[in-house]
GUBALO-513560 format. One record per residue (C-alpha): y, x, z; residue in three letters. Coordinates in steps of 0.05 Angstrom, whole numbers, plus 5000, padded with zeros to 4 digits. Each point is the difference from the previous one (the first is absolute). Layout:
N
YXZALA...
***
This chain:
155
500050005000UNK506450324977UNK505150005055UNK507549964999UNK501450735017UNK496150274940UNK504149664947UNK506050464971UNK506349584984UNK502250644961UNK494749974948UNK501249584952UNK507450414996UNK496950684994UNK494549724951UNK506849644957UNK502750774993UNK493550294968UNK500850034925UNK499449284963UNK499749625063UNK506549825009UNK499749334988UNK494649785044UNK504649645045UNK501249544950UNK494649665003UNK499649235022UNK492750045010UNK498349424939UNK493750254987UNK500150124925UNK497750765005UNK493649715037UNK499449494958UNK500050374933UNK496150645035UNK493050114964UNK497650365063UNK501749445040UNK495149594965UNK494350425012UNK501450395067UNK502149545063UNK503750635040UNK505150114938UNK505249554996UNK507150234984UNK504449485039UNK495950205055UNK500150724988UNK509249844996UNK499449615065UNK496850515049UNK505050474972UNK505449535020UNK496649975070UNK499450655017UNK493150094991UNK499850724980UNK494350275029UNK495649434989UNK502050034922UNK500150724988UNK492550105020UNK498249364962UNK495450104940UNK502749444975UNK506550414972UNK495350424955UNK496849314970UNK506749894958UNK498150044922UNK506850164983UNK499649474939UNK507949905016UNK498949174996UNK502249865067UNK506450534983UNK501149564939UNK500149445031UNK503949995058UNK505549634999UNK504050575045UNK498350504965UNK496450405062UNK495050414952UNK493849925046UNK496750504963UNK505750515018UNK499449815084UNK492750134988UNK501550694975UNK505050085049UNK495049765049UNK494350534974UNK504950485012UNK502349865077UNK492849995019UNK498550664973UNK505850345027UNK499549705068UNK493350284990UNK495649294998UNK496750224943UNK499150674985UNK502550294931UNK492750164976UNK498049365014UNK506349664965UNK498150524932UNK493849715007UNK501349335002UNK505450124935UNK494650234965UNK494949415015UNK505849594981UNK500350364930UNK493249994989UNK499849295008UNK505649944954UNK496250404947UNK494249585017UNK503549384983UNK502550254926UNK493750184988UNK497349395015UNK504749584958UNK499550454946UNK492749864999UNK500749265001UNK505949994942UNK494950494960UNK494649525003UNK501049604933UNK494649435019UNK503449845060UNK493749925039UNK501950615044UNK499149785076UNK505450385040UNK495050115059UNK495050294949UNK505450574977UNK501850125064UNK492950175021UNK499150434935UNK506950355002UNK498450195082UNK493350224963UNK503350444965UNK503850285041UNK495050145049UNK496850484954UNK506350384987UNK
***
C-alpha cells in the first residue's frame, strides 16, 4: 500500500523539464492515448492515462521501477491523438530515461531492452512483408510468424 510520504509532489515538474516532456501538464486526463494505445489492448498494466496520472501524483518510485514503462510500442497513436498535444511517447522516453539515471534500471539492462524492442520491430516488417508477398492471400499471419521465428532461430 503506497503511503502519503512516498509520493513526490516535485515529479511531475522535474519529469516536464526532460527533453519532449514539457507538455505533460497539459493533460486533462480524457483518455484518448489509452484509448487509441495498441498495447493497451493486449497488456492490462500499460495504459497511458494511467501511466500520466501517477506522474501527476507523485508516484515516482512506484513508476520508475514499473515494467510497465518499457511495454510502450512507441507507434506515436496516442501522441497523434491527443488533443493537448502531450506526446506520450516523448514522457515515456523521458520516463526510460529518469529510471536509468536514478539507477532503477540499470543501463545494460535498458540497451537490452532497446534492442528486444528493435528486434521486435524487425520482426514485425518481416512479417508483413511475408503476408503482402503472398499473392494467394491464403497466408495465416500466425503461420509466418512461426516460420519467420523458425528462421531466425537457426541464424
Amino acid at each position: 500500500m503506497l503511503r502519503i510520504h512516498e509520493l513526490d509532489p516535485r515529479f511531475k515538474d522535474d519529469l516536464a523539464r526532460e527533453p519532449g516532456c514539457q507538455h505533460l501538464l497539459r493533460c486533462f486526463s480524457c483518455g484518448v492515448c489509452t484509448a487509441t494505445c495498441p498495447v493497451s489492448e493486449i497488456e492490462p498494466e500499460f495504459s497511458p492515462s494511467l501511466i500520466i496520472r501517477r506522474i501527476l501524483y507523485g508516484m515516482k518510485k512506484e513508476l520508475l521501477a514499473s515494467p510497465a514503462l518499457w511495454y510502450c510500442a512507441r507507434c506515436a497513436n496516442c501522441s497523434f491523438q491527443c488533443p493537448q498535444d502531450v506526446r506520450f511517447m516523448d514522457i515515456v522516453r523521458g520516463l526510460r530515461t529518469m529510471a536509468v539515471r536514478e539507477e532503477f534500471v540499470s543501463p545494460e539492462h535498458a540497451a537490452r531492452l532497446e534492442e528486444a524492442e528493435r528486434l521486435v520491430q524487425e520482426l514485425r516488417r518481416r512479417l508483413i512483408r511475408a503476408i503482402l508477398e503472398k499473392t494467394d492471400g491464403d497466408l495465416d499471419p500466425k503461420d509466418a510468424l512461426s516460420k519467420l521465428l523458425q528462421e531466425s532461430e537457426k541464424t
